[in-house]
C-alpha positions as CSV (number, residue, x, y, z in Angstrom):
1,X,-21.2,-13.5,-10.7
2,X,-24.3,-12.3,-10.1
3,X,-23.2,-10.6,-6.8
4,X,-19.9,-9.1,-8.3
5,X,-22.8,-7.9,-10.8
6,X,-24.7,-6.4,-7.9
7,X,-21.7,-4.8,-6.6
8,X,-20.6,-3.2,-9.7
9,X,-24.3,-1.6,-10.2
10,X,-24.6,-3.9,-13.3
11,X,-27.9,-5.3,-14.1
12,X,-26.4,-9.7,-13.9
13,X,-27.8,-10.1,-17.5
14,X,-26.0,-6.9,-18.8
15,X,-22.8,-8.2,-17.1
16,X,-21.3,-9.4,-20.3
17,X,-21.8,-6.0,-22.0
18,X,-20.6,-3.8,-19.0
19,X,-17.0,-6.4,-19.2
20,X,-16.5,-5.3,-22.5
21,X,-16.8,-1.1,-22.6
22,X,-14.6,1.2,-21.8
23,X,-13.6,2.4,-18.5
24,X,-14.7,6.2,-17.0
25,X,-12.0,8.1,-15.4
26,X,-11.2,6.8,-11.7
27,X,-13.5,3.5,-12.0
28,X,-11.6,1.0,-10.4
29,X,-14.0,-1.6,-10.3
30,X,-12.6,-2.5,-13.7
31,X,-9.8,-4.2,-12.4
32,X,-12.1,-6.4,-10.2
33,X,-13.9,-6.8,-13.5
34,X,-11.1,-7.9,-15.3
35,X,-9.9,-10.7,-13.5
36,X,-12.8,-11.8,-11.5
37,X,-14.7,-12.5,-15.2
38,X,-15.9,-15.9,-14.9
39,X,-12.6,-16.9,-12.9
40,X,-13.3,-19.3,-9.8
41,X,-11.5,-16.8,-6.9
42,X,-9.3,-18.8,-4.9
43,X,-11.0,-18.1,-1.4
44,X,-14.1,-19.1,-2.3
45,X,-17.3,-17.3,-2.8
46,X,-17.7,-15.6,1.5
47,X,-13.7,-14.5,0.3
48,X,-14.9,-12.8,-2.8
49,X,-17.6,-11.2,-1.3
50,X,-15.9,-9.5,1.5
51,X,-13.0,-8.7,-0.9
52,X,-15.6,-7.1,-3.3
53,X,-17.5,-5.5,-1.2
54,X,-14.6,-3.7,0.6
55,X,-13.5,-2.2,-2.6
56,X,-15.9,-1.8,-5.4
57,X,-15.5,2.1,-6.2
58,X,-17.4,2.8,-9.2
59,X,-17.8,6.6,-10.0
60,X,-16.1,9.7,-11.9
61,X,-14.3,11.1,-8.5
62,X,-11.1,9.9,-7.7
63,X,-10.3,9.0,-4.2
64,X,-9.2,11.7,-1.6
65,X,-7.9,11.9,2.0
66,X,-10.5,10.4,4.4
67,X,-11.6,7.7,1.7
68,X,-9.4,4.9,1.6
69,X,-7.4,4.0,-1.9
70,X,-9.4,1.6,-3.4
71,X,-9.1,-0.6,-7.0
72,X,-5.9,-2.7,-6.6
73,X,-5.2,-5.7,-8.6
74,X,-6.5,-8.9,-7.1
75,X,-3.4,-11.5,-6.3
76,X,-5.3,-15.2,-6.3
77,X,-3.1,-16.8,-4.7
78,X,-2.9,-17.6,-0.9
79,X,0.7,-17.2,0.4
80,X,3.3,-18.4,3.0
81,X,3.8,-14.9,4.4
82,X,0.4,-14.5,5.8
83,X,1.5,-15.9,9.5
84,X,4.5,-14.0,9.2
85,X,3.0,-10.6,9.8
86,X,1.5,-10.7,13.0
87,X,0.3,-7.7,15.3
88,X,2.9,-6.1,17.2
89,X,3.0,-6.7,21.3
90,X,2.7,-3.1,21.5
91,X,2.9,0.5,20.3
92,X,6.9,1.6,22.0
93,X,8.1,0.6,18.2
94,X,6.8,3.4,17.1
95,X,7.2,5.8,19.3
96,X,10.4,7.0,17.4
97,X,8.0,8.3,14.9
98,X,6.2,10.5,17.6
99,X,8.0,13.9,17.9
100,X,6.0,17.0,18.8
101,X,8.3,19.8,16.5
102,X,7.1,17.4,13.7
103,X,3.7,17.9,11.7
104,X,1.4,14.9,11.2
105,X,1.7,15.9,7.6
106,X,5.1,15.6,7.0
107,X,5.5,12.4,9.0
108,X,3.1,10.4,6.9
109,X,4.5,11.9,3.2
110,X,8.2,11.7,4.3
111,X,8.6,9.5,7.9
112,X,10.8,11.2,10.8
113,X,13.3,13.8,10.2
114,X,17.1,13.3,10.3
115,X,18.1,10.5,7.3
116,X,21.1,11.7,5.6
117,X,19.3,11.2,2.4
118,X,15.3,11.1,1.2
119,X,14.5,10.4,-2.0
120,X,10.8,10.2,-3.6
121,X,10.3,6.9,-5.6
122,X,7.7,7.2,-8.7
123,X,4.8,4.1,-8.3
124,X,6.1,3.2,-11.6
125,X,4.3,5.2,-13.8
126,X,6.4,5.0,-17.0
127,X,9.6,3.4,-15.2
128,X,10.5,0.4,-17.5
129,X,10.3,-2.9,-16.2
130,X,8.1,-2.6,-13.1
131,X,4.5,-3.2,-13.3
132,X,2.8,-0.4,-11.2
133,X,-0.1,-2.8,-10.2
134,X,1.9,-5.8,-9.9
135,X,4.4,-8.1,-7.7
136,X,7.2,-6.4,-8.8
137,X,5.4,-3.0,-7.9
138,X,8.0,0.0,-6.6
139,X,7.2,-0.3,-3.2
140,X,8.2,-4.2,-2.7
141,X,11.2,-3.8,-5.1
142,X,11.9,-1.0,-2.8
143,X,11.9,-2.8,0.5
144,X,13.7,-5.8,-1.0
145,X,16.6,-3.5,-1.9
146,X,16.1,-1.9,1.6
147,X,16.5,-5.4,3.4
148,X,19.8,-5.3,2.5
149,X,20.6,-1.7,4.1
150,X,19.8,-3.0,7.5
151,X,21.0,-5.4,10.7
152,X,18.3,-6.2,11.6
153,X,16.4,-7.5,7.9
154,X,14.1,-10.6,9.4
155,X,12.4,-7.8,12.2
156,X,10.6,-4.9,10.9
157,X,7.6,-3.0,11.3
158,X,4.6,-1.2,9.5
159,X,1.9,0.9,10.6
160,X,-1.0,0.6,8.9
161,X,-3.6,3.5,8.5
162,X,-6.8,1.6,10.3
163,X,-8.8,3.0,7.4
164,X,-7.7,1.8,4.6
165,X,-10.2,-1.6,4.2
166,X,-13.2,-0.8,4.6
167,X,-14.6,-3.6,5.8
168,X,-14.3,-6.4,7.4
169,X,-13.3,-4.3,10.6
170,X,-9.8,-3.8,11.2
171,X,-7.9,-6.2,13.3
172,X,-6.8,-5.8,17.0
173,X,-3.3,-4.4,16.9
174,X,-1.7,-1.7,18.9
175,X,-2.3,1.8,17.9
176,X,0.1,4.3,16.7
177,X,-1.5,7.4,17.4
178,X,-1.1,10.2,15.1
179,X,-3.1,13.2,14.2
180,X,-5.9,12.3,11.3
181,X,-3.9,9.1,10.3
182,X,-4.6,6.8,13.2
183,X,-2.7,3.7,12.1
184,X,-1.9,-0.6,13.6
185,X,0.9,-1.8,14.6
186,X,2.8,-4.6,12.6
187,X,5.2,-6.7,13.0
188,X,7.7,-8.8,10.6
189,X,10.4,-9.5,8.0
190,X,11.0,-6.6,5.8
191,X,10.6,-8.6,2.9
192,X,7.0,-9.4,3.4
193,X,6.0,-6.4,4.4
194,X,5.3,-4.8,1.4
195,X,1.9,-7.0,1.8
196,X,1.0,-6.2,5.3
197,X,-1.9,-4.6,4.9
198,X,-3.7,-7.3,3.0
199,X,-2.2,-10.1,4.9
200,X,-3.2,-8.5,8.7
201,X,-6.7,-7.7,7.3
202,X,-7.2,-10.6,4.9
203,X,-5.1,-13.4,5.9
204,X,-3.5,-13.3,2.1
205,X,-1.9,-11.2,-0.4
206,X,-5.3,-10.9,-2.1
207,X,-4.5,-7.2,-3.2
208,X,-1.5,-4.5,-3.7
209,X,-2.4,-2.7,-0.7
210,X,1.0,-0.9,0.0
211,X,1.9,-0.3,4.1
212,X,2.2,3.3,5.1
213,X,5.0,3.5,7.2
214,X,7.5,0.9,6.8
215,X,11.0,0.8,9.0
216,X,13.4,-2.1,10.6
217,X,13.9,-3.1,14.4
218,X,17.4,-0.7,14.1
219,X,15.7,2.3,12.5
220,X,18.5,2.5,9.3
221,X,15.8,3.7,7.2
222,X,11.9,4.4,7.0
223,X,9.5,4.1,4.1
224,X,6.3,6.6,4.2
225,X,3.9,5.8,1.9
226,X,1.2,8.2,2.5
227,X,-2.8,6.7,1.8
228,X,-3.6,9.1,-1.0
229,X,-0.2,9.6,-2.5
230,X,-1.0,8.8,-6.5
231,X,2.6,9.6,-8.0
232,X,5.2,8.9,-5.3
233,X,6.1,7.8,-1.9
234,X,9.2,8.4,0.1
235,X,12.5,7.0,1.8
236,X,14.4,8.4,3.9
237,X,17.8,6.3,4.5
238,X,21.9,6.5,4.7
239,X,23.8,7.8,0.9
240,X,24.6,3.8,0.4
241,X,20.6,2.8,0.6
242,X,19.5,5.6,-1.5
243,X,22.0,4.4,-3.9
244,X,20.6,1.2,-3.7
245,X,17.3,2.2,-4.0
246,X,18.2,3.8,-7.4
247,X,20.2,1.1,-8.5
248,X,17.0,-1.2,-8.0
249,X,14.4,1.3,-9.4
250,X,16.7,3.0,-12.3
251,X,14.6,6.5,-13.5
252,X,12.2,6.2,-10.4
253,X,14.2,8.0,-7.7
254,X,15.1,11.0,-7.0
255,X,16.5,13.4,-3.6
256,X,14.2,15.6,-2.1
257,X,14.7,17.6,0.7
258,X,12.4,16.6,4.0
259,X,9.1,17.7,3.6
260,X,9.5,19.7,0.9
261,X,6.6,20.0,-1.3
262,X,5.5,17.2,-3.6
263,X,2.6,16.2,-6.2
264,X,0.4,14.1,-4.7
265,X,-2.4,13.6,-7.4
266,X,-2.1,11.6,-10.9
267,X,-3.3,14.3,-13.6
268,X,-6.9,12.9,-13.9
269,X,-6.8,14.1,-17.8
């Protein structure tokens, strides 16, 4: 405790105090707070520090592009997925994604062009029966109803934004080059993709890290879940998944047309 202390900017004998008061705007180290108060952490105390230390964020400023999204719930528990997401053998997955009359922008918020359908799915905020923060967060509910809308469901693939952890360094993966948002290579079920990001950095689901570009070996659909998005991320898909999609996230979903213009920032008021 005494390091978590250290990391939070808390004084170790005022730690007690800082546990119970009331959170500023954007602190997200109260989440860490929250469930690391006197809990054993299930990776032992060299896990927790790295984990800590890679995502302490406590100040008034919410995060913004070129900082990575910080403050995620904690999962303490180790999991069977973590050797089924695995570095890639190399980058020509991905090259789909790669067209020059598409901007880097639009790619990231809303994948490739040319889905029959792309719908913008909230990150819960409000929808009933999905916890924003937790397992059943919108983007794994999403890619569980998405595994169905494919052939190829036990072979998929998510790029990672290099960025996004902090520390320890990123892993050695093939690199998916594109502009501002250099991002990893993974490869692996759909279903456990959802937790790539923690798994290929951590070796467990020890936070709710979502993946940033999500899609299957046959390309039916792609998930773009841009690093700073705050209110929504994006599908784009065939009619039948998008109706799936909005059968599994009822009041969350709704068509967009690609790369139209969306919110990107939670109201900080």
């Amino acid at each position: 405790m005494p390091f978590v202390a250290e990391q939070l900017g808390v004084a170790p004998e005022e730690f007690a105090e800082y546990g119970q008061r009331q959170q500023r705007v954007y602190e997200h180290a109260w989440e860490i707070r929250e469930l690391l108060r006197y809990r054993d952490f299930a990776e032992g105390e060299d896990g927790l520090r790295r984990f800590v230390a890679a995502r302490v964020w406590s100040t008034t400023r919410p995060p913004r592009r070129d900082k990575p999204r910080l403050g995620y719930r904690l999962r303490l528990r180790q999991t069977e997925d973590m050797t089924e997401v695995r570095p890639a053998p190399n980058a020509d997955a991905a090259r789909w994604l790669l067209r020059t009359d598409v901007d880097w922008w639009d790619l990231v918020r809303y994948g490739p062009p040319g889905f029959d359908a792309y719908v913008r799915i909230a990150f819960a905020h409000g929808v009933q029966d999905v916890d924003p923060q937790g397992e059943d967060r919108a983007v794994r509910v999403a890619l569980a109803a998405l595994a169905t809308c494919t052939a190829t469901p036990s072979s998929g693939y998510a790029a990672i934004w290099e960025g996004w952890g902090g520390h320890p360094p990123a892993p050695e993966a093939p690199r998916v080059d594109i502009p501002h948002r250099e991002m990893l290579l993974f490869t692996g079920p759909v279903d456990v993709l959802s937790d790539a990001p923690a798994l290929a950095w951590y070796g467990s689901a020890l936070g709710y890290q979502d993946p940033h570009l999500v899609w299957p070996e046959d390309q039916a659909w792609c998930l773009a879940c841009e690093v700073d998005e705050e209110i929504e991320f994006t599908v784009g898909c065939s009619v039948d998944a998008s109706q799936a999609l909005s059968k599994a996230l009822p009041g969350a979903v709704r068509r967009v047309h690609y790369g139209e213009p969306a919110p990107m920032y939670l109201d900080p008021a």
